[in-house]
N, C-alpha and C positions, 0 to 999 in steps of 0.2 A: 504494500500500500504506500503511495506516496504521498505523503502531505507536502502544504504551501503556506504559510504565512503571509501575511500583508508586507509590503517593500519596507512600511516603517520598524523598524527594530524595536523589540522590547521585552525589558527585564522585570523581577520582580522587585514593586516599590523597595528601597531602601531608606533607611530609619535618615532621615536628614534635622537639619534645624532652620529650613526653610518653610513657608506658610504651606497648608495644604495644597492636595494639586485643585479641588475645588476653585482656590483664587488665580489659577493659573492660567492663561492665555492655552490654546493648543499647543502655538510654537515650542512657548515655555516646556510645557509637557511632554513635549516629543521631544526637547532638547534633555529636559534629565531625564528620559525615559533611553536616550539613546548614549547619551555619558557613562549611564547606570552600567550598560549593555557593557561598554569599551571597557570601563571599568573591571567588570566579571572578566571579560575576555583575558584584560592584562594581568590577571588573578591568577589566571587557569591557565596561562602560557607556561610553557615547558622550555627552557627553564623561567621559572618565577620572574617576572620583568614587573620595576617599579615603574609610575608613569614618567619621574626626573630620565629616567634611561630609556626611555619609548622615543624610537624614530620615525622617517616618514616609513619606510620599512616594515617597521611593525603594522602601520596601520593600513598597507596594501594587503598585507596578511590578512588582518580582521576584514578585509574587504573581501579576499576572496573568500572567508570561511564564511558572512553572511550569504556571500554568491546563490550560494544554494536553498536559498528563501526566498530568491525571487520569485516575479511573477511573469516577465516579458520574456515572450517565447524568442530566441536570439535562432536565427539560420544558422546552419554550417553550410564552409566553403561548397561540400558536396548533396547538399538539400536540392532537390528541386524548385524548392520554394526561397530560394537565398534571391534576396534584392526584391522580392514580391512584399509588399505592405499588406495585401489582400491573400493569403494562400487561400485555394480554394479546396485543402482539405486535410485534416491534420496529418503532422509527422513527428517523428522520433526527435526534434533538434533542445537541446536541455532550455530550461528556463534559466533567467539569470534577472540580477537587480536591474531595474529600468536605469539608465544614464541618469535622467533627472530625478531619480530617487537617491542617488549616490550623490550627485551634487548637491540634493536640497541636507543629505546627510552633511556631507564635508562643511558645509556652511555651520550645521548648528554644532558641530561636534569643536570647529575652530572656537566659535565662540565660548562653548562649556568648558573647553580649556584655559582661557583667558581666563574666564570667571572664577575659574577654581586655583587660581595662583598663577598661572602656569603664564611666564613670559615669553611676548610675540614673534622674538627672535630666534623664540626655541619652539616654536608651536610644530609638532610633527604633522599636522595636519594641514598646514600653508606647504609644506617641503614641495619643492618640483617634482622628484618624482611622485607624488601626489597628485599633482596638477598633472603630468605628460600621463600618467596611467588614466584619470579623468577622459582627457583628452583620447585617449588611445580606446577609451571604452565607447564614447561617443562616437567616433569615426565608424568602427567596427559595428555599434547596432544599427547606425542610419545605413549601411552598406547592406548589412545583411537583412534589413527590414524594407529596406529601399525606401527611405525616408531622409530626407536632409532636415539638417537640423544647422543651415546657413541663418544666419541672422540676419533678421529683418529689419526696414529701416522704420523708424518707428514715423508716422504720418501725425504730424500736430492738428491737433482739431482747432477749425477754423472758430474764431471769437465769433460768439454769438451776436448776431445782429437783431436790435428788438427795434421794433417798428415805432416813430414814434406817436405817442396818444395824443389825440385829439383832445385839445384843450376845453374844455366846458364852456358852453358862454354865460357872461356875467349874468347873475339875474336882475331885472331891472330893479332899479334904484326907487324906492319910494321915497318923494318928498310930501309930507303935509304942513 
């Protein structure tokens, strides 16, 4: 039987001394819900890694150990369905984290780490190969999904123009 989780990662609450997650934004919540996660992870690493000694390294690893809880079907080179957006029927090719689920990760994981002490010079989660493995994963789904994911220019919406109002006429003046 194969199970699948959601692309967002997530651990069991841990005791903090911040406000419940009731007052918490989503964001907020997926962010210590996916710190929680890294956290465990760097727990459970063989050999024991503190996060002061976590490089960007470490965190392609966690990346590829979530891999397997994705949910977006990625082609291979030898699918018949590779470069198709639409297959018209399924196949064997594994599922993997969606691109922008890894990013909207990388984002709040950079952040959890600032927050939690951790200075921006050392963030392993800014490191380049961080960024070229991003990069490397996005190329590769838009290829094998046949989907670009070129950036768009962003079109400014034109000022509204309001028509202007017809002025009332004075009502007459009464003199007695």
């Amino acid at each position: 039987m194969v199970t699948t989780t959601t692309t967002t990662i997530s651990s069991p609450a841990s005791s903090s001394s911040t406000p419940s997650s009731s007052t918490l934004s989503r964001y907020e919540s997926q962010k210590r819900r996916d710190w929680n996660t890294f956290g465990q992870y760097i727990q459970n690493h063989r050999p024991p890694l503190s996060l002061s000694r976590c490089s960007g390294a470490h965190v392609l690893e966690f990346f590829r150990y979530i891999d397997q809880f994705g949910k977006t079907k990625v082609h291979t080179n030898l699918c018949p369905f590779f470069g198709n957006p639409n297959p018209p029927a399924p196949c064997p090719c594994p599922l993997r984290q969606a691109w922008g689920s890894l990013d909207a990760l990388i984002g709040r994981l950079r952040a959890a780490f600032e927050e939690n002490g951790g200075q921006p010079e050392n963030n392993p989660f800014g490191a380049r190969a961080v960024r070229l493995y991003l990069r490397e994963v996005r190329d590769s789904q838009s290829k094998a999904r046949g989907v670009s994911y070129e950036k768009k220019k962003r079109k400014r919406p034109l000022p509204e123009v309001v028509p202007p109002q017809p002025v009332p006429p004075l009502p007459p003046s009464s003199t007695h």
